[in-house]
N, C-alpha and C positions, 0 to 999 in steps of 0.2 A: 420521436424524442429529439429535444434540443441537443446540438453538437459542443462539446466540449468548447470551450475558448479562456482564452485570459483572465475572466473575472471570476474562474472557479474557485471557491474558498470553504471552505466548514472541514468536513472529517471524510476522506472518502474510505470507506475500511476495506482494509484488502480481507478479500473473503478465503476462508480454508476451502477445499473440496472435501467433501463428506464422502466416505467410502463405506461400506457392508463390509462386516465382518471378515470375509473372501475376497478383499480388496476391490470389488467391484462399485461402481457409482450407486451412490444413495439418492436415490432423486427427489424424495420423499422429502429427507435432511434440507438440501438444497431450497427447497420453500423451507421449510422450517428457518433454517439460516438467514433465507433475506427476510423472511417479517421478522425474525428475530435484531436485526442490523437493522431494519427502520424503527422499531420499535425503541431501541437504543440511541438513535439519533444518528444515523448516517445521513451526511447529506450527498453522498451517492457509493459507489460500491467499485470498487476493483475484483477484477475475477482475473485466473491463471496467471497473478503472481509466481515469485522463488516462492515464497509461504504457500501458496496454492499448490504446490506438486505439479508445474504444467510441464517439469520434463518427463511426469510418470504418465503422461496421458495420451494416448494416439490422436489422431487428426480428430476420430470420428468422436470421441469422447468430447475431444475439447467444443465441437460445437453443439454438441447436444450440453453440454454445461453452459457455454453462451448463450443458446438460445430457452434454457430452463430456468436462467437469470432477470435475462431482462424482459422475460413474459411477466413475470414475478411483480416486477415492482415499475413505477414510475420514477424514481428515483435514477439520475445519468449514470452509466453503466462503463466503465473504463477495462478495456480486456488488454490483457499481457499477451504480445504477437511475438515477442522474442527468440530468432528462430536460428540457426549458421545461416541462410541463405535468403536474398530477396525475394527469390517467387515463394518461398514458404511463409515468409513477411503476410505479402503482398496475397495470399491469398486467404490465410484466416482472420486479417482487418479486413477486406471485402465480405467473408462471411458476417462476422462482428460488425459489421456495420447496418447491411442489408437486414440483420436481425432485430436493431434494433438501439445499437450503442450509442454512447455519444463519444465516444473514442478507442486510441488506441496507446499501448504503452511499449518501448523501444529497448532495452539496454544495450550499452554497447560490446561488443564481440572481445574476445580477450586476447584478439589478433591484434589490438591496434595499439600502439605504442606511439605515436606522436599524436602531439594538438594537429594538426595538418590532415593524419590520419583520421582523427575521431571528426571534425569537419565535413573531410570529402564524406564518410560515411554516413554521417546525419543528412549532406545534399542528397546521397542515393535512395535515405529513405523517403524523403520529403518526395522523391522525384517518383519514387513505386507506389506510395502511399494516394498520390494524387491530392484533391483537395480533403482526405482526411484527417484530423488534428489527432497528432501526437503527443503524448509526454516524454521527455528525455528522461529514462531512469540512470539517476549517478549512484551507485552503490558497487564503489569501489572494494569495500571487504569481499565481496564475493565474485564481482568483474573482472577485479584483477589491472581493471582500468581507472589512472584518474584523470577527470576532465577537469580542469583548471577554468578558473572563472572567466579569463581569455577565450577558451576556445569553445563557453557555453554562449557569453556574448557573440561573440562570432556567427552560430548556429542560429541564434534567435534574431539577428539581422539579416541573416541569409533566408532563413526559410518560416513564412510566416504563418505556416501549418504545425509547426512548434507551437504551442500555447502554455502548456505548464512543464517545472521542472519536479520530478520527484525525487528531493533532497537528502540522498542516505549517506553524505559522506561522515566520516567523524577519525579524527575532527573534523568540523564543517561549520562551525558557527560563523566565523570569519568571513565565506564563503557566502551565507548569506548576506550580511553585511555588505559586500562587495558590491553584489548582485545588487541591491536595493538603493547602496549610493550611485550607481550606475543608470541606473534607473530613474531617479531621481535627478542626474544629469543630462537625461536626455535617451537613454538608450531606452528602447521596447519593454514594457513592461508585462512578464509571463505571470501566472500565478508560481508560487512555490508550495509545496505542500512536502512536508516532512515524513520520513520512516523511522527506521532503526525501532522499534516499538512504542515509539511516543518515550523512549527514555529522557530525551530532551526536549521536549516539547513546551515547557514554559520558555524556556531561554530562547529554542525557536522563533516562538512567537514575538518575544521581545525583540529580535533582531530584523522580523520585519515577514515572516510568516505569513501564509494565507490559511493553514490550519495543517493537517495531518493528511498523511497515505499511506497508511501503516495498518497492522493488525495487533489485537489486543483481545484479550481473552473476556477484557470489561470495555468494551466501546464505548458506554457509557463515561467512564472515567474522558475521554479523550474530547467527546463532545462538552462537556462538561465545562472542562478546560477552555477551550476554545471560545466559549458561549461567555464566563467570566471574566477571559482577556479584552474580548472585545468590549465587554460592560466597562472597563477601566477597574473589577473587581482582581488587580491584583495578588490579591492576599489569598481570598478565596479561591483565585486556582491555583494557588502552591499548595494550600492546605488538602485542597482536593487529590491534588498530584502524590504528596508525602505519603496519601493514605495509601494508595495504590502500589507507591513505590517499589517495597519489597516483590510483589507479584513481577511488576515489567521487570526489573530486573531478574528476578529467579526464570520470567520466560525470555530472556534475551541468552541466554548461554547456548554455544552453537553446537548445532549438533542435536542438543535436543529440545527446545524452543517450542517448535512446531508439537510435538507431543504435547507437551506443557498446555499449548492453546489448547488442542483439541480433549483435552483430559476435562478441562474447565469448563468448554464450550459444552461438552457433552452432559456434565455434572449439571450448568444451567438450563439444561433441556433445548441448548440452539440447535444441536444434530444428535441424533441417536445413538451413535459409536462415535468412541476415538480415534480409529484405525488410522494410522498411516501409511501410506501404500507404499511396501517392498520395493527398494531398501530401505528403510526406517528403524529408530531408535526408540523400543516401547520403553516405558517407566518402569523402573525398579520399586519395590515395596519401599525403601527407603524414601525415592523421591516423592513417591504420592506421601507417605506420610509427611514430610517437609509442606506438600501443596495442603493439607488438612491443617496445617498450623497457621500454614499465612494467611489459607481464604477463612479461617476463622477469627483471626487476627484483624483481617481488611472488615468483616462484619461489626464486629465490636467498633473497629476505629468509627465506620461512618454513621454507626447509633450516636456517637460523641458532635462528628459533626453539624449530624441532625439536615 
């Protein structure tokens, strides 16, 4: 499989892990899920994301998820290595790799409190990682860390196994902006690809986006998007977006989100249970009834679309 690099662009979906009733791996789901995600229009797949559950999963899990992924599909395969320590880094991107990936994804530790700090840190990955490409994950709401546009330029001149950023600050719009007139200027140019659940995702792209890294209960909607921005059909992807709207936000609320996805996911037939693996936050009767009103809401709307 080709390696990850700079000119990466379209939707990569961060993928849920499917779990059995008994919180156990659904392995089954996991195909189901990635032809479900190409079918949808990924143009490639993040695995053991925060939405993935990869702090609920032992070593042994997580590579039997890697390598149950990217058997799956030809589509480049981006796995979450995010660990407290470098050899723990450094040894499931070697696995992920050897499997089959075209990368690997970083966030920064919620130890580090200066630009100076989050730099030296990105050289120690660059430096364990070897020549594997990384994406720098910025998603400060749950890091706890923010990297300023300073100290991402910095990172992406230093180390040139960096190739994309995964954009989940917010606010962040500015940020990219930054990034792009920077770039523009003269400085290295990474891909960007955005999170937070595609809630911002036209304006994304408007500021200078290479597409999404994010998960979403309707992928479709994101590819979608994406496919109309770049046609110059501005219009059409607001409309598209609008439609969708109430859902991304009703699954952006923290805490219970990831429910939200996999309640939908499971309803569309992409995995067979909802489960979220212990500690998790299941749906109340109230909430599913809310999700019963808006997926039938979003149906109506895009019969109108057409």
């Amino acid at each position: 499989m080709a390696r990850l690099d700079e000119t990466a662009s379209g939707v990569f979906t961060i993928a849920v892990t499917p779990f059995l009733p008994d919180g156990a791996l659904d392995l089954d789901s996991i195909d189901r899920m990635v032809d479900f995600y190409v079918e949808k229009g990924a143009s490639g797949l993040t695995i053991l994301g925060i939405m993935g559950e990869a702090g609920k999963l032992s070593f042994e899990e997580s590579a039997t998820v890697i390598r149950r992924v990217v058997a799956r599909t030809a589509l480049p395969v981006v796995v979450g290595v995010s660990a407290p320590g470098l050899a723990q880094i450094a040894s499931l991107a070697a696995l992920a790799m050897d499997a089959g990936a075209a990368g690997v994804m970083v966030a920064p530790p919620w130890t580090l409190k200066t630009d100076g700090q989050i730099v030296s840190y990105y050289h120690d990955i660059a430096g364990a990682l070897g020549e594997t490409p990384f994406v720098l994950q910025d998603f400060p709401l749950v890091t706890n860390v923010v990297v300023p546009v300073g100290a991402i330029l910095q990172i992406v001149k230093d180390c040139p196994t960096c190739v994309m950023l995964k954009h989940e600050d917010w606010p962040g719009l500015d940020k990219i902006t930054a990034l792009r007139n920077a770039s523009d200027a003269g400085a290295r140019r990474i891909s960007i690809l955005c999170g937070n659940g595609g809630l911002f995702l036209p304006e994304e792209m408007r500021r200078g986006a290479d597409g999404a890294m994010t998960g979403f209960a309707y992928p479709e909607m994101m590819a979608q998007v994406v496919a109309a921005h770049e046609a110059g059909e501005s219009d059409r992807a607001h409309d598209l977006f609008d439609a969708y709207l109430p859902i991304v936000r009703y699954e952006s609320q923290p805490g219970l989100g990831l429910a939200v996805r996999k309640h939908i996911l499971a309803a569309r037939g992409a995995i067979a249970h909802d489960t979220v693996r212990k500690p998790g936050n299941p749906l109340s009767a109230a909430s599913l009834a809310d999700l019963a009103l808006l997926t039938g809401r979003l149906d109506r709307r895009l019969a109108e679309l057409g």
